[in-house]
N, C-alpha and C positions, 0 to 999 in steps of 0.2 A: 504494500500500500504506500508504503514510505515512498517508493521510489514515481508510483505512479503522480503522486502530488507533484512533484521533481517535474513529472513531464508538461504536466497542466500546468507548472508556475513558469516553463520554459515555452510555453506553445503560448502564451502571453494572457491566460485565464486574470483576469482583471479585481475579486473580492475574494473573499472568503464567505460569502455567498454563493458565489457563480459555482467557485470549487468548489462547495461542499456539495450544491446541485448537479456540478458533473461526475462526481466521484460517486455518490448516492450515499452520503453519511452527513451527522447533524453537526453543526455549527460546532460544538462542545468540544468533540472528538476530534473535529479540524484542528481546532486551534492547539489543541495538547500535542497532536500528532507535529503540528507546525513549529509549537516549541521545542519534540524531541531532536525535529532537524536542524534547527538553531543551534542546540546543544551540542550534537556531536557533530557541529562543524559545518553542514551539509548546506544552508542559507545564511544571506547575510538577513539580518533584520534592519529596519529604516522609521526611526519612530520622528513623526515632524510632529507640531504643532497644527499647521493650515497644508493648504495644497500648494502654495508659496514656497513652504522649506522644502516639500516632497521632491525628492530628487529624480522623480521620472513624471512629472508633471509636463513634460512635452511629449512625454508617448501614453500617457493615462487613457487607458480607452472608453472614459464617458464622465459623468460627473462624480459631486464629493462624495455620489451613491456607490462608488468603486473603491473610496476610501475604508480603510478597518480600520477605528477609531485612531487614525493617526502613524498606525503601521504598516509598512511593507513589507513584502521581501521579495530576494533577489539571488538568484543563483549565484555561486562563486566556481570557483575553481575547481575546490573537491567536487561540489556537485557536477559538472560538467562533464569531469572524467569520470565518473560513475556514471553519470548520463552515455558517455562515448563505449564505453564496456558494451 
């Protein structure tokens, strides 16, 4: 599951809504699953304030409805080459 998230955050799934409705799991389990990839390294996380500090505010794909209370995330490097496997 872990890595299927990896894909939907790489194929540019936009909430933590969207995800949880493409994956078919509830909001709750997204977000812990989303923390455990944080922790072992797998996502960067991106916490702003407005859509101003959000650092991909030129590629957001819709309004502050795509926003998770001021968090993002963003694939890095580990993830990538996991992804590339």
């Amino acid at each position: 599951m872990l890595k299927k998230i990896l894909m939907e955050i790489d194929a540019g799934c936009g909430s933590v809504r969207e995800l949880s409705d493409r994956l078919g799991i509830d909001g709750e389990t997204l977000s812990l699953q989303l923390r455990s990839l944080v922790q072992q390294g797998y996502l960067s996380e991106h916490k702003t304030h407005s859509c101003r500090g959000c650092p991909f505010t030129a590629s957001c794909p819709g309004s502050s409805n795509s926003c998770t209370a001021g968090t993002s995330f963003s694939l890095n490097k580990k993830s990538r080459e996991l992804l590339a496997d």
